[in-house]
VEXDREN-2710 file (C-alpha; in Angstrom, 1 decimal):
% VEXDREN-2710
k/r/px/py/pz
1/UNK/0.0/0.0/0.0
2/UNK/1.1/3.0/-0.8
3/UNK/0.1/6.7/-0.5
4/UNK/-0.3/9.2/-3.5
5/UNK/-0.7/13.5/-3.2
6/UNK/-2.4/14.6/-6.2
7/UNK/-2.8/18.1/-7.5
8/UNK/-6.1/19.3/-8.4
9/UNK/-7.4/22.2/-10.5
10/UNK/-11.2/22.4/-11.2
11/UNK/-14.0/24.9/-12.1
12/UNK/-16.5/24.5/-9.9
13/UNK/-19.6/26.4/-11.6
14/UNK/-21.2/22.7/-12.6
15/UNK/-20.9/21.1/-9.1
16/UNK/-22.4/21.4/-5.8
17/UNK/-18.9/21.7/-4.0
18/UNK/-16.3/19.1/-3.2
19/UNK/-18.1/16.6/-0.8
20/UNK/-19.4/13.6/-2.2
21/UNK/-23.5/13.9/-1.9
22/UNK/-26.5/12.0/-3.0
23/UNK/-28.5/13.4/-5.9
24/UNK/-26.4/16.0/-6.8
25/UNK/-22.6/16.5/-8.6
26/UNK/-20.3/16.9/-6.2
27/UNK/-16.1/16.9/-7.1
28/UNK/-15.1/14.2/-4.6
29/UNK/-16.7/11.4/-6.4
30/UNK/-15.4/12.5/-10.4
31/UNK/-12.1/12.3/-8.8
32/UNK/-12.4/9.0/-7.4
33/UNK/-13.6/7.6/-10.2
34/UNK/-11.3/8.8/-12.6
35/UNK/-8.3/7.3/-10.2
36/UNK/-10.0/4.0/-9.4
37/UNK/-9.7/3.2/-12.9
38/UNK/-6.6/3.7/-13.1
39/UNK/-5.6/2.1/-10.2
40/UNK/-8.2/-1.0/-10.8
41/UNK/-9.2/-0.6/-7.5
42/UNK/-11.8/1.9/-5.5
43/UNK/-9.8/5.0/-4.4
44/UNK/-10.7/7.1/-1.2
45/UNK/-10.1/10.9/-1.6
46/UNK/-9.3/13.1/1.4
47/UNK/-8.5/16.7/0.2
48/UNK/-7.2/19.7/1.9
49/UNK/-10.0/21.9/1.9
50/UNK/-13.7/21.1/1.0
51/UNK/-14.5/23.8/-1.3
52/UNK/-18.5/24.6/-1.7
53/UNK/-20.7/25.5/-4.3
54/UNK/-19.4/27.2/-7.3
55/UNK/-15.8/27.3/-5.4
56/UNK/-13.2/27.0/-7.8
57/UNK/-9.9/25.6/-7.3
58/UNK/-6.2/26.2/-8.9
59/UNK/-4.1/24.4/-6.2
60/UNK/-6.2/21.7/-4.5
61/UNK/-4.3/19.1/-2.6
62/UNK/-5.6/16.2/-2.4
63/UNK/-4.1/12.2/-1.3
64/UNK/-5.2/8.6/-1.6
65/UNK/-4.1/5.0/-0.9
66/UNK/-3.4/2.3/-3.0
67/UNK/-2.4/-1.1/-3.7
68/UNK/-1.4/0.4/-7.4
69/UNK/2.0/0.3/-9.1
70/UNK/2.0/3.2/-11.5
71/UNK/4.0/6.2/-13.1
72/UNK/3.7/9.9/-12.1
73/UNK/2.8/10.3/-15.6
74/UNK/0.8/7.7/-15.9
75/UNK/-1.8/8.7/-13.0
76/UNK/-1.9/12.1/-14.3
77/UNK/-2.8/11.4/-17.7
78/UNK/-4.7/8.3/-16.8
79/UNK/-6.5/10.5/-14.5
80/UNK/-7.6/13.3/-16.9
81/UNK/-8.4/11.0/-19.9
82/UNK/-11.1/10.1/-17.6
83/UNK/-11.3/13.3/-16.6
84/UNK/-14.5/15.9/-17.6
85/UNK/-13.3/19.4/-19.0
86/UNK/-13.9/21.3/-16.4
87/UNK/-11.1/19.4/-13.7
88/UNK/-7.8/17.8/-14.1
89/UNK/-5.2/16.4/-11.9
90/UNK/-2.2/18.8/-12.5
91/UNK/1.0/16.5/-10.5
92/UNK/1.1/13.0/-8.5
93/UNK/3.8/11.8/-6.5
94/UNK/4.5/9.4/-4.0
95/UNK/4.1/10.4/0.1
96/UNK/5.0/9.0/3.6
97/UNK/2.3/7.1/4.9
98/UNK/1.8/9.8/7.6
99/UNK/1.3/12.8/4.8
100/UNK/-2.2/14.3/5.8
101/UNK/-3.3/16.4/2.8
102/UNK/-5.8/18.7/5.5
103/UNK/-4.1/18.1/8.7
104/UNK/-0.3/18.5/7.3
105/UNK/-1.2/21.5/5.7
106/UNK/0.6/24.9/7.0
107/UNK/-1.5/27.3/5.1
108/UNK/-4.0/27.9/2.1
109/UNK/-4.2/31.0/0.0
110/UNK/-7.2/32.1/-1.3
111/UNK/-8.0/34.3/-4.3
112/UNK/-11.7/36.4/-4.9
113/UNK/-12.4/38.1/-8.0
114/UNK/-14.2/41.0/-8.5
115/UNK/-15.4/42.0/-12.1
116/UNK/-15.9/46.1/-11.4
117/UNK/-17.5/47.3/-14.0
118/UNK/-21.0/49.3/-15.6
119/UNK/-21.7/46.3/-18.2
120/UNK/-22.4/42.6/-16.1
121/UNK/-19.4/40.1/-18.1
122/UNK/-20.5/37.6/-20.3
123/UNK/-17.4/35.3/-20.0
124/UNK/-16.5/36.0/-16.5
125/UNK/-20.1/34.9/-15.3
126/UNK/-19.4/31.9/-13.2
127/UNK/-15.5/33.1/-12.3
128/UNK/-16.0/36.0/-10.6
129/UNK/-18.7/38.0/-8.5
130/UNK/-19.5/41.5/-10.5
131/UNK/-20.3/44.8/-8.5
132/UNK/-21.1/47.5/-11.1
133/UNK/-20.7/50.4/-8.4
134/UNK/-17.1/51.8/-8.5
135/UNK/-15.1/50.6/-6.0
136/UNK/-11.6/52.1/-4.0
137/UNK/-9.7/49.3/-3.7
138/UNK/-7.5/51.2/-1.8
139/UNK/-9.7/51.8/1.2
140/UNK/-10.4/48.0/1.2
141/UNK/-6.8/47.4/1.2
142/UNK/-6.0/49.2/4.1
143/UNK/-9.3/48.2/5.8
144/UNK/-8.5/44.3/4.9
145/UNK/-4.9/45.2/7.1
146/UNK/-7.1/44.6/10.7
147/UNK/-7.6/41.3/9.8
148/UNK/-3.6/40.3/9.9
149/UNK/-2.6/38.3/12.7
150/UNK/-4.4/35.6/15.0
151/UNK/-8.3/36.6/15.7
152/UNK/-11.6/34.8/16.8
153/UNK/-13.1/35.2/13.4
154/UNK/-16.3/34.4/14.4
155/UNK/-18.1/37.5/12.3
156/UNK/-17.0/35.8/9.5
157/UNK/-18.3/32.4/9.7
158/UNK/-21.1/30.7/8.4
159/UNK/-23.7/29.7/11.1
160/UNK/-23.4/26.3/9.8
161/UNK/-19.7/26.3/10.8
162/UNK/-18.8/23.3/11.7
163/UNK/-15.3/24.1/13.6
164/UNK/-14.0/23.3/16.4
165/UNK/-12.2/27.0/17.2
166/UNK/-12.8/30.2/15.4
167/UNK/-9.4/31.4/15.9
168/UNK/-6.9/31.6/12.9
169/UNK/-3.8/33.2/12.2
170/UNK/-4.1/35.5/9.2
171/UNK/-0.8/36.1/7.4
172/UNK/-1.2/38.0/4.3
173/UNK/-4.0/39.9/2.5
174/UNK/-4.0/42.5/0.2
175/UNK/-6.6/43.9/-2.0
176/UNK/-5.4/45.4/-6.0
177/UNK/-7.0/46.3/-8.9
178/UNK/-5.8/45.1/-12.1
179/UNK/-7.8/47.0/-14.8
180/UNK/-11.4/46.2/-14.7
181/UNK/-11.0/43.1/-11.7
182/UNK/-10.9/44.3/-8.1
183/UNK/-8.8/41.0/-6.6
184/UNK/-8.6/40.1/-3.2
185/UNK/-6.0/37.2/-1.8
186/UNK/-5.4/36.1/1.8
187/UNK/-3.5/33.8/3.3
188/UNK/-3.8/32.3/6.9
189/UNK/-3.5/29.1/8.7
190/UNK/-6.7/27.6/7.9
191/UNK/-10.6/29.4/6.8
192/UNK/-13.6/28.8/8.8
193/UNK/-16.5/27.9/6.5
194/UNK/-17.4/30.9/4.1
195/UNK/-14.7/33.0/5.9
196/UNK/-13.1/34.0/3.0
197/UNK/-16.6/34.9/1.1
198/UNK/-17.5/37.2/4.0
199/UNK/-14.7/38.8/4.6
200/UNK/-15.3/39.9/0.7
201/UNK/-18.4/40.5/1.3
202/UNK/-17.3/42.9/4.2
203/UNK/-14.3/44.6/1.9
204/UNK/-16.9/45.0/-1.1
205/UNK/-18.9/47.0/1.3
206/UNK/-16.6/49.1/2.2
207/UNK/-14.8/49.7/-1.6
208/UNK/-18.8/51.1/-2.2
209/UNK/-18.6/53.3/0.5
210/UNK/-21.2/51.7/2.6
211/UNK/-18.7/51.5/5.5
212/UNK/-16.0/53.4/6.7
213/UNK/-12.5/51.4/6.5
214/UNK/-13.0/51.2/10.7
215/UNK/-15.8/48.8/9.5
216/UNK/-13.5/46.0/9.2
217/UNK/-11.9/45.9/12.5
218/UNK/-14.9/46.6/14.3
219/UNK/-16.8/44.0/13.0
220/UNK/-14.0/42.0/14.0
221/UNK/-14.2/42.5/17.2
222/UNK/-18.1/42.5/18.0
223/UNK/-17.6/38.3/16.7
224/UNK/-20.8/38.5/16.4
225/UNK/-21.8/37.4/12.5
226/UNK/-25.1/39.1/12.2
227/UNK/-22.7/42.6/12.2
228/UNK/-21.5/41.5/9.1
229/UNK/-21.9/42.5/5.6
230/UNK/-23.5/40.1/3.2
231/UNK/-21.6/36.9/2.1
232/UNK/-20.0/37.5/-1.1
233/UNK/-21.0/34.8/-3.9
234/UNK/-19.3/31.8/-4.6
235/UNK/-18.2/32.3/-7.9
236/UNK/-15.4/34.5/-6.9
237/UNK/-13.7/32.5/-5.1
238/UNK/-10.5/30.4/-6.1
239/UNK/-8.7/27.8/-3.8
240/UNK/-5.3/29.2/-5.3
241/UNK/-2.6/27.3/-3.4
242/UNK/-1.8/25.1/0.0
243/UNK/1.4/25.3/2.2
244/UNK/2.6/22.2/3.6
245/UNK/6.4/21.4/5.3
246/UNK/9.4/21.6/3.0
247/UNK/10.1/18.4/4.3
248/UNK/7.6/16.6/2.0
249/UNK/9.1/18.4/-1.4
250/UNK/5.6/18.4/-3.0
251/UNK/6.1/21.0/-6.4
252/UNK/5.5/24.5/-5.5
253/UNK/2.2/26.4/-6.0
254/UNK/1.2/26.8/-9.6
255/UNK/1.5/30.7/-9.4
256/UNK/-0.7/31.1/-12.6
257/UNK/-3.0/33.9/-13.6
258/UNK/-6.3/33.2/-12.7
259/UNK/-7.7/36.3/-15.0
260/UNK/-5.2/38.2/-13.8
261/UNK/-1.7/38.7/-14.0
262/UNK/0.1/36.9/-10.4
263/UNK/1.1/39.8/-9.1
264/UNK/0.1/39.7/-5.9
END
């Protein structure tokens, strides 16, 4: 038996999030599917971060066990020959046997897009969220800046939340505008559920003018959700990239564009 880390990229417009559920499409289960085939033998996914609804993903981690003898190359294109358009595994490689692709992770970064413009986008429809009110990117940058650091982020969870804590340790976010996209990434230890989404929803508010930059950090503190803004929608959301120890030399983040130049 051995244990396999997979890379995964996937649009999530057609699917109902990651977790495998009955009557609807859900990611998990394409996955598995596509790998059991190749390894002749039914394959159990555990991913990194269970992305919902609409949640798109560049640099999904994801690992399995198997009793299969195959190439790096051949489970990646095995994989996305049986593969639908709209995923793909992007690298496989070999793992110790106590490589957790969720609990080993260090950090994920996230990416939202913002289409900012007068005309809704035709080909950005299901990629990013679209606010046709100008927004100041720079006051949600510098509003975004009370979020750095280790908080109880419990204004920005869902009430479904399912964690244990709502503390996490926020290192990085930054808020730029590259011509008509508004983007937003962060990066912390781990995301309560739609943490990310309403913590753009709160920025978004604040880019309108809704809120005064002070919004941020008092909303913050109340940790009380219902002072939030509105959750932001799914579609702008990317799973961009996930940290783990240099010890287990998986390849670095794909820092591709993701409608925007990586420049962040």
């Amino acid at each position: 038996m051995v244990r396999v880390a997979v890379g995964i990229e996937y649009d999530g417009s057609a699917y109902a999030g990651w977790q495998a559920q009955p009557s609807v499409p859900t990611l998990q289960p394409v996955f598995e599917r596509a790998l059991g085939r190749i390894a002749a033998e039914p394959v159990s996914l555990t991913c990194a971060g269970r992305t919902d609804a609409g949640v798109h993903a560049l640099g999904q981690v994801a690992h399995f066990d198997t009793h299969a003898a195959r190439s790096l190359r051949g489970w990646v294109l095995g994989a996305n020959s049986e593969l639908p358009r709209d995923v793909s595994v992007a690298w496989a490689m070999p793992v110790p046997g106590h490589f957790h692709a969720r609990y080993c992770a260090e950090a994920r970064t996230y990416r939202y897009l913002i289409s900012n413009r007068l005309a809704r986008p035709a080909l950005l429809a299901e990629r990013a969220a679209w606010i046709h009110r100008p927004l100041d990117h720079e006051r949600m940058h510098a509003a975004a800046q009370s979020l750095l650091g280790e908080h109880d982020f419990s204004a920005f969870r869902a009430a479904d939340c399912q964690a244990k804590s709502p503390v996490r340790r926020m290192e990085r976010i930054g808020v730029e505008r590259l011509g008509e996209l508004v983007v937003v990434e962060a990066t912390a230890n781990a995301f309560l559920h739609h943490m990310m989404r309403n913590i753009a929803g709160l920025l978004m508010s604040i880019g309108r003018g809704d809120n005064p930059v002070e919004f941020a950090s008092e909303v913050l503190a109340t940790r009380d959700r219902t002072r939030n803004a509105a959750t932001a929608p799914a579609a702008g959301l990317y799973l961009l990239s996930v940290r783990y120890p240099a010890a287990f030399a998986l390849p670095p983040p794909r820092r591709a564009a993701v409608f925007a130049p990586d420049r962040l």
